[in-house]
C-alpha positions as CSV (number, residue, x, y, z in Angstrom):
1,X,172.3,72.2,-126.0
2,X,173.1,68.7,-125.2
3,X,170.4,67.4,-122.5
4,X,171.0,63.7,-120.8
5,X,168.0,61.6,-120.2
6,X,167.2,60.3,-117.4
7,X,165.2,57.1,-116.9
8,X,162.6,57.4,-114.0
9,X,161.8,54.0,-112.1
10,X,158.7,52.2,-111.3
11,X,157.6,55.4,-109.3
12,X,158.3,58.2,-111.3
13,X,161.6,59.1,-109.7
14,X,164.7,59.3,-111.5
15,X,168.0,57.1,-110.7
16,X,170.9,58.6,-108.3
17,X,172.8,61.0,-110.2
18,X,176.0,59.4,-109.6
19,X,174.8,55.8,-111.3
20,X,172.6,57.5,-114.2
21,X,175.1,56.5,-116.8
22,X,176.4,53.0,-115.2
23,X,172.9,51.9,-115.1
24,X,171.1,53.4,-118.4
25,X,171.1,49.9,-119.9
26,X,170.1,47.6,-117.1
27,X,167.2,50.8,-116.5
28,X,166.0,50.4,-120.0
29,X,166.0,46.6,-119.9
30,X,164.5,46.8,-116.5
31,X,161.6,48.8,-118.4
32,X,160.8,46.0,-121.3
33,X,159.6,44.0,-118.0
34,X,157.8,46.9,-116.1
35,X,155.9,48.2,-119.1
36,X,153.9,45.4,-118.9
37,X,152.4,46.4,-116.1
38,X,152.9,50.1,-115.8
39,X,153.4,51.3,-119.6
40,X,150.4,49.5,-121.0
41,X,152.0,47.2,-123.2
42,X,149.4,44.7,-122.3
43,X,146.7,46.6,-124.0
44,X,148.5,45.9,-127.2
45,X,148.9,42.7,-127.1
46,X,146.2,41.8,-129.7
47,X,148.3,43.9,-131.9
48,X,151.2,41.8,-131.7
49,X,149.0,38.7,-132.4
50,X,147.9,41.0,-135.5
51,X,151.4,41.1,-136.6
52,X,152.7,37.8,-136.5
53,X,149.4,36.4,-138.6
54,X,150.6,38.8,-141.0
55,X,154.1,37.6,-141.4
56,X,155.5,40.2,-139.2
57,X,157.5,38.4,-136.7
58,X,159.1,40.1,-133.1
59,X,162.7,39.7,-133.3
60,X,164.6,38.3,-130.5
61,X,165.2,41.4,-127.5
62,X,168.5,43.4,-128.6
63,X,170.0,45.7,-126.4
64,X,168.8,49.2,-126.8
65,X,170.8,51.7,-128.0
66,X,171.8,54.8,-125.8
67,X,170.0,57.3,-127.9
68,X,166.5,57.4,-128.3
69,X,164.1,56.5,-131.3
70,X,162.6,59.0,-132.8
71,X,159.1,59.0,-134.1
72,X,157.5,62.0,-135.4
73,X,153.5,61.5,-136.7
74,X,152.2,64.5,-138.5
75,X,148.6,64.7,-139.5
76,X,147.3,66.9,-142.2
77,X,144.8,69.6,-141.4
78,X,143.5,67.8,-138.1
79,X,141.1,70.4,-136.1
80,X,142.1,71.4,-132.3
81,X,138.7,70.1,-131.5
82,X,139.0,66.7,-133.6
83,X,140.7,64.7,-130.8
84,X,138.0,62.6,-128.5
85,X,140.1,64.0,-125.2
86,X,139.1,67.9,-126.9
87,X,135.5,66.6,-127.0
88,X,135.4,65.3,-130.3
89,X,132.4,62.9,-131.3
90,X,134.8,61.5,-133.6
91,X,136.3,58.5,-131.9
92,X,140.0,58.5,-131.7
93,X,140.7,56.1,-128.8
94,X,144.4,55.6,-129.3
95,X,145.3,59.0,-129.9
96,X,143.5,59.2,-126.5
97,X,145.4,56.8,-124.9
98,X,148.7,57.8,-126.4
99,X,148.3,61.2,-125.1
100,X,146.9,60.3,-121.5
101,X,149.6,57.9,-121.0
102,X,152.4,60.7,-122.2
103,X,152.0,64.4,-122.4
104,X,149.3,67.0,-123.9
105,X,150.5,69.7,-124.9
106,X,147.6,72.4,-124.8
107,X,150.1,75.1,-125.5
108,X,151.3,74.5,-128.4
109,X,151.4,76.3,-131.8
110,X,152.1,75.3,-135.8
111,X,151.8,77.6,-138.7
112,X,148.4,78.2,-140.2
113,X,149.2,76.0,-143.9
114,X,151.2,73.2,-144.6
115,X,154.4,74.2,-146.5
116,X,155.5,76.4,-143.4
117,X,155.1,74.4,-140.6
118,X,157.3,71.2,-142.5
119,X,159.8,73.6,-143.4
120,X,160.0,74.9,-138.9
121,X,159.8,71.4,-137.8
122,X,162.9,70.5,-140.1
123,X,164.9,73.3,-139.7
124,X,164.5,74.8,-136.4
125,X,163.6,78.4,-138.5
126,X,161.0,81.0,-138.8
127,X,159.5,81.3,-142.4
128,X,161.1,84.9,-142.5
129,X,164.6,83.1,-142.3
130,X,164.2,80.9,-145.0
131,X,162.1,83.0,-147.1
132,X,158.8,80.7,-147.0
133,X,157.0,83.4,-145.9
134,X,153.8,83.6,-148.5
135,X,151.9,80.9,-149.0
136,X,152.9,77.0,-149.7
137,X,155.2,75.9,-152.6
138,X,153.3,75.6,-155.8
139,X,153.8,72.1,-158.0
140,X,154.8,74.0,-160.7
141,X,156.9,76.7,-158.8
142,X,160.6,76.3,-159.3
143,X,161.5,76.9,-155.5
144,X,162.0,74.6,-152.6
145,X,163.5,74.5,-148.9
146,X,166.6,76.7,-149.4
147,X,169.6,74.4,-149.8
148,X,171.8,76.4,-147.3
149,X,169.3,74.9,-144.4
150,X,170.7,71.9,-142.3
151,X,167.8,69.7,-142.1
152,X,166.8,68.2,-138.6
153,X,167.3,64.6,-140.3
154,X,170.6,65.8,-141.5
155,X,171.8,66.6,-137.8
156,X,170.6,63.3,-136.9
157,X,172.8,61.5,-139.3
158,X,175.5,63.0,-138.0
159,X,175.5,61.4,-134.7
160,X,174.6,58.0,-136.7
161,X,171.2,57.7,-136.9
162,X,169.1,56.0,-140.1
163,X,166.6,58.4,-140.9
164,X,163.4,57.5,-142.7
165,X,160.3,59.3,-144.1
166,X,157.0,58.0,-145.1
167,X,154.4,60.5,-146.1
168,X,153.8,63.7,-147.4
169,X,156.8,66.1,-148.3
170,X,155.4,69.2,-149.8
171,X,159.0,71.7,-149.2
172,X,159.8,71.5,-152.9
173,X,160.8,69.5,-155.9
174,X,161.9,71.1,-158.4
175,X,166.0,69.8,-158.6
176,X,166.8,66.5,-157.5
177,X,168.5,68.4,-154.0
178,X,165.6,69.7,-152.9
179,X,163.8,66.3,-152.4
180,X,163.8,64.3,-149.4
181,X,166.4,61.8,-150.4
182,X,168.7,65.0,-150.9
183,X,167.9,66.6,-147.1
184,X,169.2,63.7,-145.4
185,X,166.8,60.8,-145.6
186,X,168.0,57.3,-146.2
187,X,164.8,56.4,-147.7
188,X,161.4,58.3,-148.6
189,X,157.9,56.7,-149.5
190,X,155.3,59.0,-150.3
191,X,154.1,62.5,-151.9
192,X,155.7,65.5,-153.2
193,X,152.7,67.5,-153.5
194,X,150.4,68.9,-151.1
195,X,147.5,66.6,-151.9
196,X,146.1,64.0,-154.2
197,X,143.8,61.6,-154.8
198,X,144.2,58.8,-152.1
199,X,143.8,56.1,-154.1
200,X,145.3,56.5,-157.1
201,X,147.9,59.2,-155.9
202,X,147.1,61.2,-158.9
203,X,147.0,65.1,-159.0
204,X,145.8,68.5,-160.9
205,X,147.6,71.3,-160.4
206,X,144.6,73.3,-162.7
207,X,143.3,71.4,-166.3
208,X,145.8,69.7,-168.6
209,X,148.5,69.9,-165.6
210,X,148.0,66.6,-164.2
211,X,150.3,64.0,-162.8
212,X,151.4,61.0,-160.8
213,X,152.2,61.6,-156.9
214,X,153.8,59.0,-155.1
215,X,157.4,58.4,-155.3
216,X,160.3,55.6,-153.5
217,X,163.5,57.7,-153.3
218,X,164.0,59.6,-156.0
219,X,162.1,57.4,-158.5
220,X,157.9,57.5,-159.3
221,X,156.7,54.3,-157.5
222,X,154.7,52.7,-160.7
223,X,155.0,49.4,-159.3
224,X,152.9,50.7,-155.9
225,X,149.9,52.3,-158.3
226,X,147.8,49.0,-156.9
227,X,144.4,51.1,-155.5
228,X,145.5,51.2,-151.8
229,X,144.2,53.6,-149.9
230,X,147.2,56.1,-148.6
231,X,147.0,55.9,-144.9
232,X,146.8,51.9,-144.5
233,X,149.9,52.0,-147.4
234,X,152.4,54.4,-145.5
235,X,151.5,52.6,-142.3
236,X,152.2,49.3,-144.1
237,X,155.5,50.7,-145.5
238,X,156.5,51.6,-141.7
239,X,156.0,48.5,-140.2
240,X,158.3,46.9,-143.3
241,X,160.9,49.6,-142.1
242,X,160.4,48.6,-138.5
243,X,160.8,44.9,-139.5
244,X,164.2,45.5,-141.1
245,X,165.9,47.9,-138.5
246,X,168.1,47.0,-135.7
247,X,166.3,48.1,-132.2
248,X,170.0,48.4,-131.0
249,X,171.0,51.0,-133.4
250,X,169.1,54.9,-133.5
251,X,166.2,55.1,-135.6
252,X,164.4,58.9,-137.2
253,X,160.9,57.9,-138.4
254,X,159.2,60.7,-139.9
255,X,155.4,59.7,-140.6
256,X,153.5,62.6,-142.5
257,X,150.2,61.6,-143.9
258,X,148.0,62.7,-145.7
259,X,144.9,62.6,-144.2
260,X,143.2,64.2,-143.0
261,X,143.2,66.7,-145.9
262,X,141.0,67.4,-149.0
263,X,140.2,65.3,-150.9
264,X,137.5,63.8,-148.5
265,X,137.8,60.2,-149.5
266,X,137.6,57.1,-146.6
267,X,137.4,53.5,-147.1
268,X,133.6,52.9,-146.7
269,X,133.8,50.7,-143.8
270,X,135.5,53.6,-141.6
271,X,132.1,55.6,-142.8
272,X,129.4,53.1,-141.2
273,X,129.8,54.4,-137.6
274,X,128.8,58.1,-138.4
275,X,125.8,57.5,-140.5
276,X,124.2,59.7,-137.5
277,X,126.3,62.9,-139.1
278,X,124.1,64.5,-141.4
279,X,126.9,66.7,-143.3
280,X,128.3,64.6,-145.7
281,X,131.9,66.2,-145.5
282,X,132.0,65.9,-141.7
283,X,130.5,62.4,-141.6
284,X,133.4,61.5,-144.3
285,X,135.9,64.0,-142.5
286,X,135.3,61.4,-139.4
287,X,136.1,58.6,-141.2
288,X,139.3,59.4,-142.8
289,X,140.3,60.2,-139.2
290,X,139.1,57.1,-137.3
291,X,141.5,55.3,-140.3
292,X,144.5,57.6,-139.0
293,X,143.5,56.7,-135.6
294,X,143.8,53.0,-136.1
295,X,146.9,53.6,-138.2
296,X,148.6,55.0,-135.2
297,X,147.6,51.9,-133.2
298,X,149.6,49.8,-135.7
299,X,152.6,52.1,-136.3
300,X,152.7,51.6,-132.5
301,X,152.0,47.8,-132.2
302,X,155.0,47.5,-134.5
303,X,157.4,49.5,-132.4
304,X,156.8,47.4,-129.7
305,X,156.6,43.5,-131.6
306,X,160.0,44.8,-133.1
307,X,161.9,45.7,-130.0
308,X,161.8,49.8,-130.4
309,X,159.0,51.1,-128.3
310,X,160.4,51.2,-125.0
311,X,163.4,53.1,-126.2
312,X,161.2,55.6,-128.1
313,X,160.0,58.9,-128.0
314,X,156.7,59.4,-130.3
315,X,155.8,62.7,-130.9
316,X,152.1,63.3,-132.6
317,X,151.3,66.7,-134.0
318,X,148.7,68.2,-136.4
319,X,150.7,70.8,-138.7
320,X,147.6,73.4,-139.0
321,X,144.1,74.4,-138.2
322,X,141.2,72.2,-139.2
323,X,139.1,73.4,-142.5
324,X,135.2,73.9,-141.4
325,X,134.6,73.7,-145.0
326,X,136.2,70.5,-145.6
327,X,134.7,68.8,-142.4
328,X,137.6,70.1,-139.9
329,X,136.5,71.9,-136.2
330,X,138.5,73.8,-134.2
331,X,135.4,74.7,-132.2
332,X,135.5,76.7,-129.9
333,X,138.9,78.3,-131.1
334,X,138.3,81.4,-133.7
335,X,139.4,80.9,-137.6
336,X,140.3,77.9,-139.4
337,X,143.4,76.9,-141.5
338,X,145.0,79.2,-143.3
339,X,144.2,82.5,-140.5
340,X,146.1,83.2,-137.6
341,X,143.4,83.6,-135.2
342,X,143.9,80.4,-132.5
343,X,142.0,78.3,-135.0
344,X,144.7,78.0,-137.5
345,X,147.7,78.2,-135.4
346,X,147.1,76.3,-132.3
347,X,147.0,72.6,-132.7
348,X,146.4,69.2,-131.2
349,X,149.9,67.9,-129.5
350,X,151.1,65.5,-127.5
351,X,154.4,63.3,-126.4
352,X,154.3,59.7,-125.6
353,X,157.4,57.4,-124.2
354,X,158.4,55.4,-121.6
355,X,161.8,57.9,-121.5
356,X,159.3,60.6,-120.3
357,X,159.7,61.5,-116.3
358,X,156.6,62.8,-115.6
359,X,153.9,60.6,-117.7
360,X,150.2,61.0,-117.5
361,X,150.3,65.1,-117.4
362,X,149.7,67.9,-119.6
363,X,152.0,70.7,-120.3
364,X,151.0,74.2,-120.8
365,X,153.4,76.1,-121.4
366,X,154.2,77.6,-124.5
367,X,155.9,75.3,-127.4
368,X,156.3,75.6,-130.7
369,X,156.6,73.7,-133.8
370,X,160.1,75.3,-134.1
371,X,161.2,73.7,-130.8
372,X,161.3,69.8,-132.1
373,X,164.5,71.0,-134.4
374,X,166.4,71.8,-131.5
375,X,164.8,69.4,-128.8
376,X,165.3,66.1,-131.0
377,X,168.9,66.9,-131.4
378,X,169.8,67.3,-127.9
379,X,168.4,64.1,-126.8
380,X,170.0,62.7,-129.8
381,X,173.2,64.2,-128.4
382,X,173.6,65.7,-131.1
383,X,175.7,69.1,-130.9
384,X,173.9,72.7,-133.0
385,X,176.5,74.8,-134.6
386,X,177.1,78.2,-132.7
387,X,176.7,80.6,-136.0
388,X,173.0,78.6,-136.9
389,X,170.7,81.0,-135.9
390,X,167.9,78.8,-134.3
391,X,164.4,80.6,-133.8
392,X,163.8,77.1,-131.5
393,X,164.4,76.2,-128.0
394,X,165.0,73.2,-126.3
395,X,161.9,72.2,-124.6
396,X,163.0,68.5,-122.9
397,X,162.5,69.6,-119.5
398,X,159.8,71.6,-120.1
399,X,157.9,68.3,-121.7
400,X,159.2,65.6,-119.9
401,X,160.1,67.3,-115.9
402,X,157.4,69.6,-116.1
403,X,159.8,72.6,-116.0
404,X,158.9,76.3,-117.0
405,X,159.4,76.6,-120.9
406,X,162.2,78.5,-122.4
407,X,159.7,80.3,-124.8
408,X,158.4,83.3,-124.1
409,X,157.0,84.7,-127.6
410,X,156.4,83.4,-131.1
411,X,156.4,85.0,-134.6
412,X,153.6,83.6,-136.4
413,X,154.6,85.3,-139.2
414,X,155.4,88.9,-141.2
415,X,154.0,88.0,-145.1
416,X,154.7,91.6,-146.7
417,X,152.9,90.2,-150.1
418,X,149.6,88.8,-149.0
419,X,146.9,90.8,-150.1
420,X,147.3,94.6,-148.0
421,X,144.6,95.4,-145.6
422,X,142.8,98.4,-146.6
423,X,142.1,99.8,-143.7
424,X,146.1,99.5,-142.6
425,X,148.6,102.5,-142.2
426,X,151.3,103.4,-140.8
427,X,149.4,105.8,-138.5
428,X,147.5,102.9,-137.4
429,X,150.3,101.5,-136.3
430,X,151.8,104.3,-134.4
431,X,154.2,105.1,-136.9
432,X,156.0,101.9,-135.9
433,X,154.5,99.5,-138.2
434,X,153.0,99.2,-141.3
435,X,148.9,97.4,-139.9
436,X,148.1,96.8,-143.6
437,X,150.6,93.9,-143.8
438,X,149.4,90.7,-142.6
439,X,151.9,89.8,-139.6
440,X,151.0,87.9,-136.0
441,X,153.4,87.4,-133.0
442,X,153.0,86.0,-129.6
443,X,154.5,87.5,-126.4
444,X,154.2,85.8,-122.9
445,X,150.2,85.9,-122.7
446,X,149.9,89.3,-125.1
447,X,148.9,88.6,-129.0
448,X,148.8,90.9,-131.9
449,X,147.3,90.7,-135.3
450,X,147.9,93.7,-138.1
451,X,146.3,93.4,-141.5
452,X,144.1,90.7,-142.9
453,X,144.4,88.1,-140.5
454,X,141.9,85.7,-142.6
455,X,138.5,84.5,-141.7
456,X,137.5,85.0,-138.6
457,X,134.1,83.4,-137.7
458,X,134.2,80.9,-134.4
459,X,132.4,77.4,-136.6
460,X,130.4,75.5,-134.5
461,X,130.9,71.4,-134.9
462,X,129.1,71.0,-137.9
463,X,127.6,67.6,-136.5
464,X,125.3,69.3,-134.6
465,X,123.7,71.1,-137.7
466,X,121.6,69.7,-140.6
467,X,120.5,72.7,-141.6
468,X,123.4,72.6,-144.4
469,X,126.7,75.0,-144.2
470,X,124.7,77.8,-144.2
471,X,123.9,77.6,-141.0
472,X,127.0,76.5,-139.4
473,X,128.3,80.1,-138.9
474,X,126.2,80.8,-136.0
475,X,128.6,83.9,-135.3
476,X,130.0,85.6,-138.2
477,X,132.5,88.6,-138.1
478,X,132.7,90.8,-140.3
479,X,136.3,92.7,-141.0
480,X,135.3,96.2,-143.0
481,X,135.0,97.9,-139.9
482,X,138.2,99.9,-140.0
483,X,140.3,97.8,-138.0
484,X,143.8,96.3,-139.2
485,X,144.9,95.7,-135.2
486,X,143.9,93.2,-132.9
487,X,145.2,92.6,-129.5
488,X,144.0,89.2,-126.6
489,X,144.8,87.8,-123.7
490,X,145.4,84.7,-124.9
491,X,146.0,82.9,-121.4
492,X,142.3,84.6,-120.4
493,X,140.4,84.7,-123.6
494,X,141.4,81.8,-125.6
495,X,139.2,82.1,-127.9
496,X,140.0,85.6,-128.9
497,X,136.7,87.4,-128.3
498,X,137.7,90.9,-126.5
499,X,140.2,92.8,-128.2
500,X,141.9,94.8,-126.3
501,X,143.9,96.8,-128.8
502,X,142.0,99.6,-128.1
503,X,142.1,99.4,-124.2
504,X,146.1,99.1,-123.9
505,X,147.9,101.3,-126.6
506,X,151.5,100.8,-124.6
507,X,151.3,96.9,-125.1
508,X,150.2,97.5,-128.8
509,X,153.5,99.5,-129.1
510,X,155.8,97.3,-127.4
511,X,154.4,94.7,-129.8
512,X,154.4,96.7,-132.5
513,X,158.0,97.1,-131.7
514,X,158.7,93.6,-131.6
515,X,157.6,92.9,-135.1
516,X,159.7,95.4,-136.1
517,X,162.9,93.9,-134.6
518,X,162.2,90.7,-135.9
519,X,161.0,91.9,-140.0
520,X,164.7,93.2,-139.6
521,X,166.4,89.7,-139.6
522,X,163.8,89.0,-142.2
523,X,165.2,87.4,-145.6
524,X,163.7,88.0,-149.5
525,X,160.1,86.3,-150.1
526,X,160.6,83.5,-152.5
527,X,157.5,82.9,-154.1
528,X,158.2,82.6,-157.8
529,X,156.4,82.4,-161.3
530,X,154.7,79.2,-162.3
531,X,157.5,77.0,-164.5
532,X,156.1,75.4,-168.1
533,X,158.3,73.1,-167.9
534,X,157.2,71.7,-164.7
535,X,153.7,69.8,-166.6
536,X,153.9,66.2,-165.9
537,X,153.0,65.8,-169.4
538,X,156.7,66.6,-170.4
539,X,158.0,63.9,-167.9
540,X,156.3,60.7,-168.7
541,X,153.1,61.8,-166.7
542,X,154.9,62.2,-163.3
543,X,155.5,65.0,-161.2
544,X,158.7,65.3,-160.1
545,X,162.6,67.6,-160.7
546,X,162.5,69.0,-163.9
547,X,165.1,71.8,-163.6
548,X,168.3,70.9,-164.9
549,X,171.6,73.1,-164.8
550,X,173.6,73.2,-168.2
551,X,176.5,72.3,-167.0
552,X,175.6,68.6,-165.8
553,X,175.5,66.1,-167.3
554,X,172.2,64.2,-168.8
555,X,171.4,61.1,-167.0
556,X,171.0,57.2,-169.1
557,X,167.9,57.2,-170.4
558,X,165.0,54.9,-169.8
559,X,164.8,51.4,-171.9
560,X,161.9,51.5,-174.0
561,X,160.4,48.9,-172.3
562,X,160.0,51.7,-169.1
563,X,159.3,54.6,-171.5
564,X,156.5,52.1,-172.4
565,X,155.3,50.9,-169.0
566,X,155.2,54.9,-167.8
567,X,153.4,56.4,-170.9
568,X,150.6,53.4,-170.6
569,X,150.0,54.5,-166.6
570,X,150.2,58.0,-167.5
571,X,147.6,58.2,-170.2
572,X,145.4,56.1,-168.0
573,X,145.5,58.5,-165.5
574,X,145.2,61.2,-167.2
575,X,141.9,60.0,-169.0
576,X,140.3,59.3,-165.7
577,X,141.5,62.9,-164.7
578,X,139.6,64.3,-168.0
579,X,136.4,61.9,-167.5
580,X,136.0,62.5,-164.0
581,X,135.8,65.6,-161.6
582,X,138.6,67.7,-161.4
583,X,141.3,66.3,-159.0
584,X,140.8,67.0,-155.5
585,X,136.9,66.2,-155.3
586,X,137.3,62.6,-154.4
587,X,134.7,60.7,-153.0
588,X,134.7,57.5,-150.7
589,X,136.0,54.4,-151.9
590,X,135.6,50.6,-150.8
């Protein structure tokens, strides 16, 4: 599993193989000097100016260590079309520039919500292995990321990196284990939850279960409830983590925010350049996405004013389908978040880093959100245990050299709960499979879909309509028509208008087949009953662990002064919860 990297020089090429290891160092020093003319470090340069009026100092060149940096940037509910190099009039011009100076990844898949594709990303697994099958994890469900899963950051310890998360957790709370602090992070700033307020990091869970969202380590951040808006506050919390790391010693960064999901709120100024966007959730959908896009910029200026960047490898990924309702396109893709037509699965992707061989291309083979697990340790060097049964592959070479991927199919998923098709039988299904479950997979360029695969309209930009959301669907699909099987040429119909299901029966089978294989490896759904005892309002107006085994001990209690302090912010909040819309409708702020 273990993959070397190899440095390439001014033109592309990679050192001789018998002086790769002798000369990694001077390489990587030689590349401080030639990024500023070949890696674009010059168009940055403002942003270092940026940083040192704000206090934020470059510290003097270290020598970089031999394993990589790791930066992972996950956006929230980011459409495949809401990138300016997919033809977004949203304007996104470091994203752009990231990804045209690294590598797209037009290939490349995620799961259709947001609890599933964290949980793949950090353990290398398919939902069926780890029972996240149905759904996301509920704030009042007692269930999390099953303990017996070796986390990605957990690996990376191991071979002695510091490993740090900022952002968005959303794979459990319930016990103090399952929280990120307890799956291998040094440090965590952010949310538990799947969404809030992002402002005053406050959510509902349904009326009268309300609470505070935003946590350092393993304690409710009270003394960070100042009114900042979420994406300029994690951003600001990374470059303070950037500022007090060695360069010279292996850094995990794991940046989820929260934008660009629900609730649509944006700093007004971010809303002034799309006045001409008639649709108020799109116009606001575009601001909260020019912020991430300038947030990016800065997460990247740090890197390079504190001595990381050209030792790093950035990867930027989307972990689901954009929402049409909710401003999100993933024109001209079919479905939207939460489906697994191309629309909810297939996202915006890309890998940016001086380490990369072939910069400046796009890779289209077939990767998977899966793949980072195993990828990122390997260039770690990092070693996976034999018995771990990975569902991802190392796709270095595939990325980086342009090589043909190791992937050749992907499970989108088998959810035997979700809500049967009623069309669906067994007969349908050639006596192989059962069509009324909901289940996807992808083989080489062949896809299937059984069941109720979701909405399935194709959701033209919304932009380009002020006729209000009922016209945006200018091609609606209806799904009473008897079918519970769909089958595409992905490679030649994209955008998943010809089935074919009907036209090649043997394919059908041998896919048919192939779900069958893999619901056999399948573990139990865990999806359980709303807890009581989970209501903020029985933990000093915070969400956070509130299952406790008999057997340990009770922790010291807070000082009263605390218990004071946290019941003051709590009632607060909870007022402006009652008086207000329900949590989750937010609107802009200044």
């Amino acid at each position: 599993m273990h993959v070397r990297l190899e440095v390439g020089g001014p033109s592309g090429n990679a050192w001789p193989p018998g002086v790769r290891r002798v000369q990694a160092m001077h390489a990587l020093a030689g590349l401080w000097v030639l990024s500023l003319l070949t890696c674009g470090y010059l168009s940055w340069a403002r942003g270092r100016e940026d940083d040192q009026e704000s206090g934020h100092r470059p510290e003097p060149s270290t020598p970089a260590s031999s394993q990589p940096h790791l930066i992972f940037i996950l956006a929230d509910d980011q459409g495949f079309r809401d990138v300016g190099y997919h033809g977004s009039e949203i304007r996104t011009p470091t994203l752009d520039r990231l990804a045209a100076e690294g590598v797209k990844l037009e290939n490349y898949y995620v799961q259709p919500i947001c609890t599933p594709s964290r949980s793949q990303l950090i353990t290398g697994k398919y939902q069926i292995h780890t029972g996240l099958q149905h759904s996301i994890i509920r704030p009042t469900q007692p269930n999390c990321l099953p303990l017996d899963n070796t986390t990605l950051p957990q690996k990376l310890k191991e071979v002695g990196y510091s490993t740090h998360m900022v952002g968005k957790w959303h794979l459990g709370f319930y016990r103090r284990e399952c929280m990120p602090t307890g799956r291998g992070f040094d440090t965590f700033f952010g949310s538990l939850l799947g969404s809030g307020d992002y402002y005053t990091h406050y959510k509902c869970d349904r009326p009268g279960v309300c609470g505070y969202d935003l946590y350092e380590n393993d304690r409710a951040a009270w003394d960070h409830d100042s009114g900042v808006y979420s994406t300029q506050m994690y951003t600001q919390r990374v470059q303070r983590i950037l500022a007090s790391r060695d360069p010279g010693k292996p850094l995990f960064l794991y940046i989820a925010y929260q934008a660009v999901h629900s609730p649509l709120q944006a700093p007004s100024r971010y809303l002034e350049p799309y006045r001409s966007i008639v649709n108020i959730n799109r116009r606001r959908y575009a601001a909260m996405l020019s912020c991430l896009d300038e947030a990016v910029r800065n997460v990247t200026r740090a890197l390079q004013a504190h001595g990381f960047y050209n030792n790093s490898i950035i990867i930027y990924s989307s972990d689901n389908g954009g929402q049409p309702a909710a401003g999100g396109s993933n024109w001209p893709l079919r479905g939207s978040k939460g489906t697994y037509w191309e629309g909810g699965v297939r996202a915006i992707g890309f890998v940016h880093s001086p380490l990369l061989r072939n910069r400046g291309t796009v890779c289209k083979e077939l990767v998977h959100i899966t793949d980072w697990y195993p990828t990122l340790i390997a260039l770690a060097g990092g070693q996976i245990d034999e018995d771990i049964q990975l569902d991802g592959y190392d796709v270095w070479e595939t990325i980086s050299e342009g090589l043909r991927s190791p992937r050749m199919d992907i499970l989108h998923n088998i959810d035997p709960i979700y809500t049967k098709a009623r069309n669906g039988s067994w007969a349908a299904g050639y006596g192989i499979w059962n069509t009324a479950i909901q289940s996807a997979i992808r083989v080489r360029h062949w896809k299937l879909l059984t069941g109720n695969p979701g909405y399935s309209d194709w959701v033209p930009p919304q932009a380009f309509s002020n006729l209000g959301p009922d016209r945006w669907h200018n091609e609606r699909v209806t799904l009473s028509t008897g079918k519970s099987v769909w089958l595409f040429n992905i490679t030649a119909d994209p955008y998943e208008r010809v089935d074919l299901s009907g036209r090649y029966p043997g394919i059908v089978r041998q896919l048919l087949r192939r779900l069958s294989q893999f619901n056999r490896t399948a573990v139990p759904v865990r999806y359980p009953p709303r807890d009581p005892r989970s209501n903020p309002q029985l933990h000093g107006g915070v969400w956070g662990p509130w299952y406790k085994e008999e057997s340990k001990k009770k922790k010291p209690r807070q000082n009263k002064a605390e218990r004071r302090q946290m019941g003051r912010k709590a009632k607060k909040r909870l007022q402006e919860a009652s008086a207000g819309p329900w949590c989750g409708l937010g609107v802009p702020r200044g």
